[in-house]
C-alpha positions as CSV (number, residue, x, y, z in Angstrom):
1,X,135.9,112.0,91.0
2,X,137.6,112.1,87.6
3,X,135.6,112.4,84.3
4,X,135.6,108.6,83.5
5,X,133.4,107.4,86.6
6,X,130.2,108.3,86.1
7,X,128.2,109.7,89.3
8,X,125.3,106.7,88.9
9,X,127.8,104.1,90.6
10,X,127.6,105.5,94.0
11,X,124.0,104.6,94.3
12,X,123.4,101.3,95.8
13,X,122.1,98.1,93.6
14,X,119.3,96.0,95.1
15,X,121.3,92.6,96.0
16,X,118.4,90.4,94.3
17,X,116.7,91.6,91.4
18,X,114.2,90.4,88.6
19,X,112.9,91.8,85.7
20,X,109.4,89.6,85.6
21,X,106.6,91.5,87.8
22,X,104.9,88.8,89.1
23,X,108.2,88.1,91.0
24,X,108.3,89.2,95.3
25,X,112.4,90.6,93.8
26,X,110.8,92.7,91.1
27,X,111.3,96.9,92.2
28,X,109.8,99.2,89.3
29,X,111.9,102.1,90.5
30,X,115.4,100.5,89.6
31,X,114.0,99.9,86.3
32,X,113.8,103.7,85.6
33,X,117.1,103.9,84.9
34,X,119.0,101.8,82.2
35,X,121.1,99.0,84.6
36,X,123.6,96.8,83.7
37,X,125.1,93.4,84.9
38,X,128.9,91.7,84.9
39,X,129.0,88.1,85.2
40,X,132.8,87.0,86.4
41,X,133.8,90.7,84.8
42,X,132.1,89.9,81.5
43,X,129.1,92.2,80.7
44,X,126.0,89.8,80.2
45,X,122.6,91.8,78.5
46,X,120.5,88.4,79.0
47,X,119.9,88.4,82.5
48,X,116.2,87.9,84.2
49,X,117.7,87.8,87.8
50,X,120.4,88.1,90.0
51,X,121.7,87.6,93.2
52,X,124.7,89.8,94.4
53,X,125.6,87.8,97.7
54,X,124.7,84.3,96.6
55,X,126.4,84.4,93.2
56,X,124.2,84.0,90.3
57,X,122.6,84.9,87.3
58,X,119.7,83.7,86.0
59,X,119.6,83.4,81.9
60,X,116.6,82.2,79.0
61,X,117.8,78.2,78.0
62,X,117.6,79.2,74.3
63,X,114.0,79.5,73.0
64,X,112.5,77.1,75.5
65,X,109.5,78.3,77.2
66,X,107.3,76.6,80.0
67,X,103.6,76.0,79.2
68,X,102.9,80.0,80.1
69,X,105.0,81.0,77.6
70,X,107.5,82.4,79.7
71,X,111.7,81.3,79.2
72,X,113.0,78.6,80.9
73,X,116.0,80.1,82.9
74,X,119.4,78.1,83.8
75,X,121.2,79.7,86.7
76,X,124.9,80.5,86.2
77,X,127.3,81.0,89.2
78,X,130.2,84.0,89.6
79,X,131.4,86.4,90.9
80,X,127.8,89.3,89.9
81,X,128.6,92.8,89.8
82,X,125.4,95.3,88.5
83,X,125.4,98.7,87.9
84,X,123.4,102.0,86.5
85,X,124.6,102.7,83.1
């Protein structure tokens, strides 16, 4: 390997993930480790969820929030590539 690729990218991502702990896609153990995810090879820090083999992101709408006080997320659609940083 050469001194730019960094050993953490040979461990495997979860292919659905979500950073709210109520959710049945929420794993504590990847969140150990500082993770990062590219939307359509842009780096995106606002993402709640994703989906590696259906294609999505899932993003706050602003400052909206439902009536628990939690975001209101908008799905975007892309080619999703995540990684440990």
């Amino acid at each position: 390997m050469s001194d730019t690729t960094p050993n953490t990218t040979t461990e495997a991502m979860p292919d659905r993930l979500s950073v709210d702990p109520a959710s049945p896609f929420h794993i504590a153990a990847v969140f150990e480790r500082d993770i990062g995810i590219r939307l359509n090879g842009k780096e995106r820090f606002d993402v709640e969820e994703y989906c590696i083999s259906e294609g999505w992101v899932k993003v706050p709408a602003g400052r909206t929030v439902d009536r628990k006080g939690r975001p209101l997320l908008i799905k975007i659609k892309g080619t999703v590539e995540a990684f440990y940083r």
